[in-house]
N, C-alpha and C positions, 0 to 999 in steps of 0.2 A: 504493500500500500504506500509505503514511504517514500517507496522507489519511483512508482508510478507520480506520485505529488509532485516527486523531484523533476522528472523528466518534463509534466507538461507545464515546471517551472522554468525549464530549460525552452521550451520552445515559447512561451512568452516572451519570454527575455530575446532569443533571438528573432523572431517578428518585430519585438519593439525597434532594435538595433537594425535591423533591414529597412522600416519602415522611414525611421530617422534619417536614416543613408541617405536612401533614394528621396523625401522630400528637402531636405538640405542641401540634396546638388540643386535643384528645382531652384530653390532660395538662394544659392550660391550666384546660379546664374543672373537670378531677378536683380541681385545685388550687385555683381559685377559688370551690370549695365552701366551701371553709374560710376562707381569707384574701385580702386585694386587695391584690396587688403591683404596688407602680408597673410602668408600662412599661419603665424600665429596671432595675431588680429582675427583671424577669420576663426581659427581654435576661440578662441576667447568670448565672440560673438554667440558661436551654435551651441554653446554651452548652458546658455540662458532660456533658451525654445524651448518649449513644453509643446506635445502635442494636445491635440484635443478629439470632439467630436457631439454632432448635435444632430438629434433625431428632427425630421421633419417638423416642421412649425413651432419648432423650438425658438422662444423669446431667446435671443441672446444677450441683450443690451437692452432694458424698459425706459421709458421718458423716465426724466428725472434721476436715474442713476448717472452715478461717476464712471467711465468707461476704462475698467482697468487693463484692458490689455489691447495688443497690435495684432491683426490676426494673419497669416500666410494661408489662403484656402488652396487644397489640393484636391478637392471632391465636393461636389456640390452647388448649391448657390445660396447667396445669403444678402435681402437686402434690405435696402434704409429707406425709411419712411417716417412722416412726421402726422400729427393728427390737427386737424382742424375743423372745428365745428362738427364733430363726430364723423368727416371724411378723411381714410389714408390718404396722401398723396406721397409718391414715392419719386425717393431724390438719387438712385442708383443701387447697383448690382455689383456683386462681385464673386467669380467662380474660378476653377483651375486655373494658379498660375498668377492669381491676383491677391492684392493686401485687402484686407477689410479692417474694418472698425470705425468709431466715431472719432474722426481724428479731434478736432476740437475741444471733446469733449476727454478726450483721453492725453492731448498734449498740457492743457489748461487745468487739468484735474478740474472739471467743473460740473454741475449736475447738465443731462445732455436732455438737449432740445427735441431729439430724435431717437427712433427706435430702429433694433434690428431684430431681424427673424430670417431663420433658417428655412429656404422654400423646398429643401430637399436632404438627404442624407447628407451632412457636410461636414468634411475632416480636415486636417490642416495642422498648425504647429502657431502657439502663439507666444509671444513677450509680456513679460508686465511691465506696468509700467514704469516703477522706478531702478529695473534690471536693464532696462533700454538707455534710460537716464546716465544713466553709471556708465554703460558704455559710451553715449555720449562726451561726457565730462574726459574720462581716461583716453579713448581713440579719437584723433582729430579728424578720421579716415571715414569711420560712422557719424559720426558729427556733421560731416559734408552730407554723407550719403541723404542723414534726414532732412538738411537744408533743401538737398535738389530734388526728393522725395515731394517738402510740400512747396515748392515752387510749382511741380507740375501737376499738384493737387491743384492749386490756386485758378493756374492758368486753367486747366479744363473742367472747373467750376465757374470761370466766368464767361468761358465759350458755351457749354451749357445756358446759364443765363443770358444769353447774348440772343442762343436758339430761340428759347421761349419767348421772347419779349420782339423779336424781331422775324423772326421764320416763320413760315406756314405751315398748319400739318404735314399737309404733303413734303414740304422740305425736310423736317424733323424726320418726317419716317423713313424716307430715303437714305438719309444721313446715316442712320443706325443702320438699315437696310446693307448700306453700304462697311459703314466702318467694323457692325458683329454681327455678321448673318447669325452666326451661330446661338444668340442669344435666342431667336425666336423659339427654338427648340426646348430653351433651357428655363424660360420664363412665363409664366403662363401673362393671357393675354392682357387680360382686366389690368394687373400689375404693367405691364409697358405701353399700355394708354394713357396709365395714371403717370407714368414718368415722362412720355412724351406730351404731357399735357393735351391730353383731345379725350374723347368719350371712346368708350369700349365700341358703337355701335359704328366710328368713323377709323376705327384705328381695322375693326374686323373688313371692312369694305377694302380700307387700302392695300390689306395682307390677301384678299380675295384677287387684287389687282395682279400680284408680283406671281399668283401660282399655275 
């Protein structure tokens, strides 16, 4: 019996250690888009990820909470949404390959305007937030990385804004159409009408167009 305990203690452990592998190279490369961290900088950094994982429609972040951690998705989708006048409208997505979290609410330690939820089985590796902090402070290397990180947060929250306030549906939808077909697959409808700002019954007509 002991033995048997051990062993399927032994293949946890090596799952865990394989799973970390292979999403850390994932992260390695997301990260070395932007900057070259030595090898022990880079040691130093993957030390602090935790994995994770969230059953479908799992809240992950509620209004009003402090958003403790940065999340790396490698399965699934998870997205952001705010409430107003007891309607969602939703301010983006994030799946394989991409960062999640409330960045604001997570850089600022401050209670967050917005919520997230898990649309599908979703796994990933996250940071907290004063483990991030800390590398921060000590690497000048990650330091950079999260400057140029939310520069192009900034920049593609206010081309976003730009869309809505200035584009037409038809151009909105296209745009996305364009830039992540694959999202259509991944997102159910109702949710990327509400992000594209138009109605479930004009966003269904445009996607009746493209098929």
């Amino acid at each position: 019996m002991s033995k048997a305990i051990k062993n399927d203690s032994d293949l946890k452990r090596l799952c865990y250690f394989r799973f970390m592998e292979e999403v850390l190279q994932q992260l390695e490369k997301k990260v070395r888009s932007l900057v070259q961290p030595t090898d022990e900088e880079w040691e130093a950094f993957t030390q602090k990820w935790r994995p994770f994982s969230f059953d479908k429609n799992h809240r992950v972040t509620n209004l009003g909470e402090i958003e403790p951690y940065f999340y790396f998705v490698t399965k699934g989708v998870i997205r952001g949404y705010f409430i107003k006048e007891g309607e969602e409208f939703n301010i983006g997505f994030s799946y394989a390959g991409e960062y999640s979290g409330i960045y604001d609410s997570f850089m600022l330690q401050k209670p967050s305007q917005y919520a997230l939820e898990a649309l599908s089985e979703t796994s990933g590796i996250r940071i907290k937030h004063h483990d991030l902090m800390a590398l921060f402070d000590e690497y000048k290397v990650f330091e950079r990385w999260g400057r140029l990180f939310n520069q192009g947060i900034l920049a593609g929250f206010g081309i976003f804004i730009q869309s809505i306030l200035a584009d037409s549906a038809e151009d909105r939808f296209n745009r996305l159409m364009q830039q992540s077909p694959h999202i259509f697959q991944l997102v159910p409808q109702k949710h990327l009408a509400s992000y594209l700002g138009m109605s479930a019954e004009t966003f269904s007509r445009m996607r009746k167009k493209t098929m």
